[in-house]
C-alpha positions as CSV (number, residue, x, y, z in Angstrom):
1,X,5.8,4.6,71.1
2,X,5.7,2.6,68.3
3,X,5.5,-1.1,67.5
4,X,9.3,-1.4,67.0
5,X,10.2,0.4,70.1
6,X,7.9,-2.0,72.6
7,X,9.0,-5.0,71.5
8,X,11.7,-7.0,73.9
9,X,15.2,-6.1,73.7
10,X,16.2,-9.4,72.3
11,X,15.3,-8.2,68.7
12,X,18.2,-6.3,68.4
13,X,18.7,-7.2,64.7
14,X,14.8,-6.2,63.8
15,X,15.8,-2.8,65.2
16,X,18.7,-2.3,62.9
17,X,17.0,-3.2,59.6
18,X,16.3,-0.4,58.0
19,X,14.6,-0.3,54.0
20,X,17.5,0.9,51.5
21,X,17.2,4.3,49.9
22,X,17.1,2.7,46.2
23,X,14.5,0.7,47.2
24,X,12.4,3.5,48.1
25,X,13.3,5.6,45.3
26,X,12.6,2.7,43.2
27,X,8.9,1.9,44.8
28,X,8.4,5.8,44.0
29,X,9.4,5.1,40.7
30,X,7.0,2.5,39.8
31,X,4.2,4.0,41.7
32,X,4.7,7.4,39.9
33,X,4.9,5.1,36.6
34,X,1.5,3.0,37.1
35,X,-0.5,7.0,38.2
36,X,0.8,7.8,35.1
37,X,0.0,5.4,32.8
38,X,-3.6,5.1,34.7
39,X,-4.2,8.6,33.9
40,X,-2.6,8.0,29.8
41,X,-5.2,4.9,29.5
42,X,-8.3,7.0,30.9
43,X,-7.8,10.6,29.3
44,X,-5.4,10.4,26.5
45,X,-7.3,10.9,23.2
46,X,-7.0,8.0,20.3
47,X,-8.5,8.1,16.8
48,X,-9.7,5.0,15.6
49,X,-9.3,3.8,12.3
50,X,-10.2,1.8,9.3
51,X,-6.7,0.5,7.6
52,X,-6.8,-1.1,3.9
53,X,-3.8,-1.8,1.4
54,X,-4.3,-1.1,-1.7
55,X,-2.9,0.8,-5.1
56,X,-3.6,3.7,-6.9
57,X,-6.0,4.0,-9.3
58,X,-8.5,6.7,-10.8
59,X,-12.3,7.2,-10.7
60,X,-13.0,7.7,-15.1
61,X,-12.6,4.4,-16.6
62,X,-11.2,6.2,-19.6
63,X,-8.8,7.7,-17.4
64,X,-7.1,4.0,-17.0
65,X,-5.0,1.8,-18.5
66,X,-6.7,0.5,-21.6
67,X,-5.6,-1.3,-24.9
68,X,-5.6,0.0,-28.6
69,X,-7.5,-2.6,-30.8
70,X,-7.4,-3.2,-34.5
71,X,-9.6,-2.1,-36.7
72,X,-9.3,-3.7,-39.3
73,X,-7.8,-7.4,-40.4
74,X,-4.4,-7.2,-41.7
75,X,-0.7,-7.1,-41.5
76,X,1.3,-4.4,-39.6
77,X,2.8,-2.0,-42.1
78,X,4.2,0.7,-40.0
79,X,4.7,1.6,-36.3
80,X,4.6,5.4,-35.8
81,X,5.9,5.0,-31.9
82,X,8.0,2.5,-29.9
83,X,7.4,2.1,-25.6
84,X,7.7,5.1,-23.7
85,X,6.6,7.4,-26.6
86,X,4.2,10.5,-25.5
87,X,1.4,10.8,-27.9
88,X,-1.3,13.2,-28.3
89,X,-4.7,13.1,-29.2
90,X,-5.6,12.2,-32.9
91,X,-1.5,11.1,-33.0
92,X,-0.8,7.6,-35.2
93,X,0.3,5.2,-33.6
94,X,0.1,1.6,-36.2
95,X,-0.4,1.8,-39.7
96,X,-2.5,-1.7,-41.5
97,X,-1.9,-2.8,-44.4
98,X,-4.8,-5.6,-46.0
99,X,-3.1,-8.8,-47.3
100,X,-4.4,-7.9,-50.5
101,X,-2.8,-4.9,-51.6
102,X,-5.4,-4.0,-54.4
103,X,-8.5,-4.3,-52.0
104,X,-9.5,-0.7,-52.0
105,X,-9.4,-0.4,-55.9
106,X,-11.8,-3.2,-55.8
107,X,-14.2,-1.8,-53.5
108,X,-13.9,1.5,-55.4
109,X,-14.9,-0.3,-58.2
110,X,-17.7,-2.3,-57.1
111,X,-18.8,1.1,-55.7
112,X,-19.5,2.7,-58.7
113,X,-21.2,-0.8,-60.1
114,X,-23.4,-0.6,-57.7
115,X,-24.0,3.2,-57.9
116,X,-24.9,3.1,-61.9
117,X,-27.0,0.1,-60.6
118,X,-29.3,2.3,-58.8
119,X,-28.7,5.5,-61.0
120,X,-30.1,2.7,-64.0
121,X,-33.2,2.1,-61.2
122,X,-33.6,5.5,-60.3
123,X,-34.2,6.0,-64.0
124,X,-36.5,3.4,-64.7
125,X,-38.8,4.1,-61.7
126,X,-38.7,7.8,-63.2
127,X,-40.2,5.8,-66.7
128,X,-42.3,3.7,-64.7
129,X,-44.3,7.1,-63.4
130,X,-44.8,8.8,-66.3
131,X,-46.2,5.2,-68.3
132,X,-48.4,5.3,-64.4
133,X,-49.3,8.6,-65.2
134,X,-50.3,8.4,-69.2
135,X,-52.1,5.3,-68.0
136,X,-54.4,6.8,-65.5
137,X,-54.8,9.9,-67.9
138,X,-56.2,7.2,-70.5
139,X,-58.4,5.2,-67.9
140,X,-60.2,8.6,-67.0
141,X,-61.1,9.1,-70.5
142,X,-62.3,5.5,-71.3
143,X,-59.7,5.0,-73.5
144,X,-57.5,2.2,-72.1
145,X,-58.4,-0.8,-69.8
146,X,-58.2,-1.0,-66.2
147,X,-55.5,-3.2,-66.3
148,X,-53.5,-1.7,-68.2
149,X,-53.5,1.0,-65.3
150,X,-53.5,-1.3,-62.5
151,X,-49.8,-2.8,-64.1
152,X,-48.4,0.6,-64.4
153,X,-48.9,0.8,-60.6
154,X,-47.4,-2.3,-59.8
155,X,-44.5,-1.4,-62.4
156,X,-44.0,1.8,-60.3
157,X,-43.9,-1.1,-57.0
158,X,-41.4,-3.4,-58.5
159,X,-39.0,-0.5,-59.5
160,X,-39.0,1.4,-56.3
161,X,-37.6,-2.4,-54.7
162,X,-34.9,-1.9,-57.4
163,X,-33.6,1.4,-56.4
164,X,-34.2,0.5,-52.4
165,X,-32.0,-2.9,-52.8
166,X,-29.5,-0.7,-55.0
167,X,-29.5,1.9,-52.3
168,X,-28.8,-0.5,-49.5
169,X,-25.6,-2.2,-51.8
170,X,-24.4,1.2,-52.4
171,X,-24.5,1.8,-48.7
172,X,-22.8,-1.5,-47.8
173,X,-20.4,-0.9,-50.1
174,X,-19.6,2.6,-49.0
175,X,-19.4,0.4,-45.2
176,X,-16.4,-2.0,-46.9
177,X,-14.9,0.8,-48.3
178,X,-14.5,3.5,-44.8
179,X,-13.7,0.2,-43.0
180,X,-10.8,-0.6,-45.1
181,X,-9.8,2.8,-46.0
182,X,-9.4,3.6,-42.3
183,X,-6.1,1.8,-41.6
184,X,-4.3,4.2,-39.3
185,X,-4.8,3.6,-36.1
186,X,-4.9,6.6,-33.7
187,X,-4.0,7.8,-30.3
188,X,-7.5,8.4,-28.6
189,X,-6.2,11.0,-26.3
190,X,-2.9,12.4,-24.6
191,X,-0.7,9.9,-23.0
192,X,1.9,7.5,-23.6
193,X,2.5,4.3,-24.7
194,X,3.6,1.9,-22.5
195,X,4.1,-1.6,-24.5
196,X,4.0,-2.9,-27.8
197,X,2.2,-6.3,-28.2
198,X,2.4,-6.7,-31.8
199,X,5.3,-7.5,-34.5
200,X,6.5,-5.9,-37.2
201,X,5.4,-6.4,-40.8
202,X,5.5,-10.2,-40.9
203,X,2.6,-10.3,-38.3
204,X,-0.6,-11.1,-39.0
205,X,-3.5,-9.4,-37.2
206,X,-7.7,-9.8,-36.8
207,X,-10.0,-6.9,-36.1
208,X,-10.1,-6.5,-32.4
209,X,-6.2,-8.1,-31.5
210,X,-4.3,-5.7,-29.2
211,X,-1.5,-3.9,-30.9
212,X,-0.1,-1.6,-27.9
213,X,-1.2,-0.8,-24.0
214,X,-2.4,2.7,-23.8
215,X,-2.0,5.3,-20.5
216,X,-3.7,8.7,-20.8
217,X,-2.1,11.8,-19.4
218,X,-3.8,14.0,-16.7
219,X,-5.9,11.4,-15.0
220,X,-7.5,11.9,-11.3
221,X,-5.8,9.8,-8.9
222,X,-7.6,7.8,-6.4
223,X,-6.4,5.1,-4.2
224,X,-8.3,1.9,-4.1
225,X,-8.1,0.0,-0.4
226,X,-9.6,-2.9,0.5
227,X,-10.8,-3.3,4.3
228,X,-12.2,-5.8,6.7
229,X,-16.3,-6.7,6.8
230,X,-16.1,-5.9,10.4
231,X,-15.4,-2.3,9.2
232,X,-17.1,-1.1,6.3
233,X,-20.2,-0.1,7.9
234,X,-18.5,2.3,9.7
235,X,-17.1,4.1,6.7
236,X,-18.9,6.4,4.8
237,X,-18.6,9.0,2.0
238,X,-16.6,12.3,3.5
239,X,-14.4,10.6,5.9
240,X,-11.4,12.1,6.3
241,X,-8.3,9.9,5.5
242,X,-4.3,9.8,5.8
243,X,-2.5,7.9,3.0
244,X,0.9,6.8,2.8
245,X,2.8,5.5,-0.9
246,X,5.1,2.7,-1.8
247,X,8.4,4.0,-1.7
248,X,7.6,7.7,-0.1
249,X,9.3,7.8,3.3
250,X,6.7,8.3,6.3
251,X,6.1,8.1,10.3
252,X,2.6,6.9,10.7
253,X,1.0,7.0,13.6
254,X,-2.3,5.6,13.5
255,X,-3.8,7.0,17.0
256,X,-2.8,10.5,16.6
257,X,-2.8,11.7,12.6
258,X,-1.8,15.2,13.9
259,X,1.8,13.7,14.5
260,X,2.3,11.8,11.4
261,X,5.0,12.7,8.9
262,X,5.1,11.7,5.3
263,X,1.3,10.9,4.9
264,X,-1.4,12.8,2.8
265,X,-4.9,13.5,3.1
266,X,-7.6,11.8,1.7
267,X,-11.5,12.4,1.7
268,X,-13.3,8.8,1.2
269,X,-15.4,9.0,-2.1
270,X,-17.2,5.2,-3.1
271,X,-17.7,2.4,-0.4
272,X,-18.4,-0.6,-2.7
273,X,-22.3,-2.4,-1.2
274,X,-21.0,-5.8,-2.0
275,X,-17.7,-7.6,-1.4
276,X,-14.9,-8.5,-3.2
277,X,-14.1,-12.4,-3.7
278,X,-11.9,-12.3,-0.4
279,X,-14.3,-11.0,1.2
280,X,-12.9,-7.3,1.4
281,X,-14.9,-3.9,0.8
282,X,-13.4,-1.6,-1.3
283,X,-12.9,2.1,-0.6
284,X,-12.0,4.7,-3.0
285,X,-10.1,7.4,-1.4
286,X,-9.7,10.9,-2.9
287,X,-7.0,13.7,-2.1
288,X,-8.4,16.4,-0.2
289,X,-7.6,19.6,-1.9
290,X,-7.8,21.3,1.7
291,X,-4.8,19.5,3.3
292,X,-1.5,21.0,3.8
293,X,0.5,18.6,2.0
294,X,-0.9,17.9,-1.3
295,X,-0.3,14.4,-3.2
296,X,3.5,13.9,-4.7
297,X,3.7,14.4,-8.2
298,X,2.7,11.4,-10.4
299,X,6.3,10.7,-11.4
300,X,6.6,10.1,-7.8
301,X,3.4,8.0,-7.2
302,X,1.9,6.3,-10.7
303,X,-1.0,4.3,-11.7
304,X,-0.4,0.7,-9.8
305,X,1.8,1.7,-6.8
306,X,1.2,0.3,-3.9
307,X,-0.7,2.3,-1.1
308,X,-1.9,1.8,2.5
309,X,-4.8,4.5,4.0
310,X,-6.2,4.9,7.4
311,X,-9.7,6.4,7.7
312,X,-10.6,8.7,10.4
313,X,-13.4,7.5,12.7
314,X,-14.1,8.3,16.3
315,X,-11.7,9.6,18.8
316,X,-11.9,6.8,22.2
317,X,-9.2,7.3,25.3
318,X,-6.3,4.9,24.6
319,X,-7.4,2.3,27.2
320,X,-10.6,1.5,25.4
321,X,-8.9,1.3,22.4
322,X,-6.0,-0.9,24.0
323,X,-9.3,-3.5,25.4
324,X,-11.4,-3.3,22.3
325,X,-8.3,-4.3,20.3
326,X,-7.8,-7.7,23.0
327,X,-11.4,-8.7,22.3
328,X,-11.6,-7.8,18.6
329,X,-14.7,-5.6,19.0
330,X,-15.1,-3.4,16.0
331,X,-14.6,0.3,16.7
332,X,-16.9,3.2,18.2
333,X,-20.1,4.4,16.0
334,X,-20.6,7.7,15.9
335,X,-23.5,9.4,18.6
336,X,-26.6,9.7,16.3
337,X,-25.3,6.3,14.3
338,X,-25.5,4.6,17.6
339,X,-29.3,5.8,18.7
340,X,-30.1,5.0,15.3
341,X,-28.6,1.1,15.4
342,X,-30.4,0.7,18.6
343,X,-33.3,1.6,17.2
């Protein structure tokens, strides 16, 4: 009998409550709910991760962005391409013109001066040898003084400074002159040009001023993150990576890479060893040839578009992860990592 049915007959209503079916159902509900999320905290895997923003960027510095200089001081005489154009290698791309449009004769012409300078020394030292010569011949036979030999020698000195200083003019001048005759400036490989920074004729330039911004062709994309102190040391070089570009539509999900749509592997390839002013690491990320989905085109993604990258690290259940994200631990070091730390 149970408790219900001994108790005194004047708890009629007690005996008629009775808990309503929804309720039930609904207690089953929630209990079902709270096993089930228990056992989703405890055994369901999650991937931790490294996450950096970033943009994309390549590896060979002459593979970047770079500016095409002057050569020479001038004025700009001719452009041979506008922004936008695709150059190759060896293509013109500004023509200089000196202020003084009669420069080169001149240096031609001091050119040869200076070369009939040292053909004039050339030929005296030449003289100055066979006097040297005749002289010593004399002083062996006791028929001239030793002085006279001893200033034949130092005749031969004085004339081989002559043709040295004339050599070195000549070769300064022939310096000017390649300097000034080269005037054309050229593309230094294939690419395209993506601004103009100088004028037209009416500008005046120095050696070194910028006259256009340069981007080669062909260039290995990286992308360049940047990612918290807390978890650089647990990056490395060959860490797998997803990426995911500006602008190309994606699903990430950061626990479970498997599921993600519209991201792109990456294998890590630099880990800077000191930080950036913000206090940031920077990764370089690579694409990993072995991944399904290779990297879009780079008409899709260029040089300078933004990026964001998750590195792969250890795989935790979901309700560490969950508690280590609340208390801002950093994440999981690998097995032999952690024997050696403890160490």
């Amino acid at each position: 009998m149970s408790a219900l049915q001994r108790l005194p007959h004047r708890f009629t209503a007690l005996e008629s409550v009775k808990i309503p079916r929804v309720m039930r159902t609904v207690f089953y509900m929630l209990l079902v709910a709270f096993l089930s999320a228990l056992v989703f905290l405890i055994y369901a895997p999650w991937v931790q991760t490294a996450t950096g923003r970033g943009q994309v960027n390549t590896l060979n510095p002459n593979e970047r962005k770079q500016d095409i200089n002057a050569l020479v001081p001038g004025r700009i005489e001719e452009w041979y391409v506008r922004d936008g154009s695709a150059i190759k290698a060896g293509d013109p791309i500004v023509r200089i013109a000196d202020i003084d449009p009669q420069l080169i004769e001149r240096l031609q012409a001091e050119r040869q001066q200076v070369q009939l300078q040292l053909q004039a020394a050339q030929s005296a030292l030449a003289t100055a040898r066979l006097d040297e010569r005749r002289a010593r011949e004399l002083f062996e036979a006791g028929l001239a003084a030793r002085r006279d030999f001893e200033q034949a020698q130092i005749r031969i000195a004085e004339m081989e400074g002559r043709v040295a200083a004339a050599q070195a003019n000549l070769n300064r001048a022939d310096v000017n002159l390649s300097r000034q005759s080269v005037q054309i400036v050229r593309a230094p490989r294939d690419g395209f040009i993506q601004s103009l920074n100088a004028g037209d004729a009416a500008t005046y330039i120095n050696a070194g001023d910028v006259l256009a911004t340069f981007v080669p062709d062909g260039a290995e994309r990286v992308v360049e993150i940047f990612i918290d102190g807390r978890d650089v040391a647990l990056v490395k070089r060959g860490d797998k990576a997803r990426v995911m570009f500006e602008g190309w539509p994606a699903v990430q999900f950061s626990g479970w890479p498997s599921v993600a749509v519209g991201t792109f592997g990456g294998i890590v390839v630099a880990v800077d060893q000191s930080a950036q002013p913000n206090g940031r690491f920077r990764v370089l990320i690579a694409e990993d040839k072995a991944d399904a989905h290779p990297w879009p085109e780079e008409r899709f993604v260029r040089f300078g578009a933004k990026a964001q990258a998750w590195v792969l690290l250890e795989t935790v259940p979901v309700g560490y992860e969950i508690w280590r994200q609340l208390n801002n631990f950093p994440p999981e070091l690998p097995p032999g990592e952690t024997a050696a730390a403890g160490e």
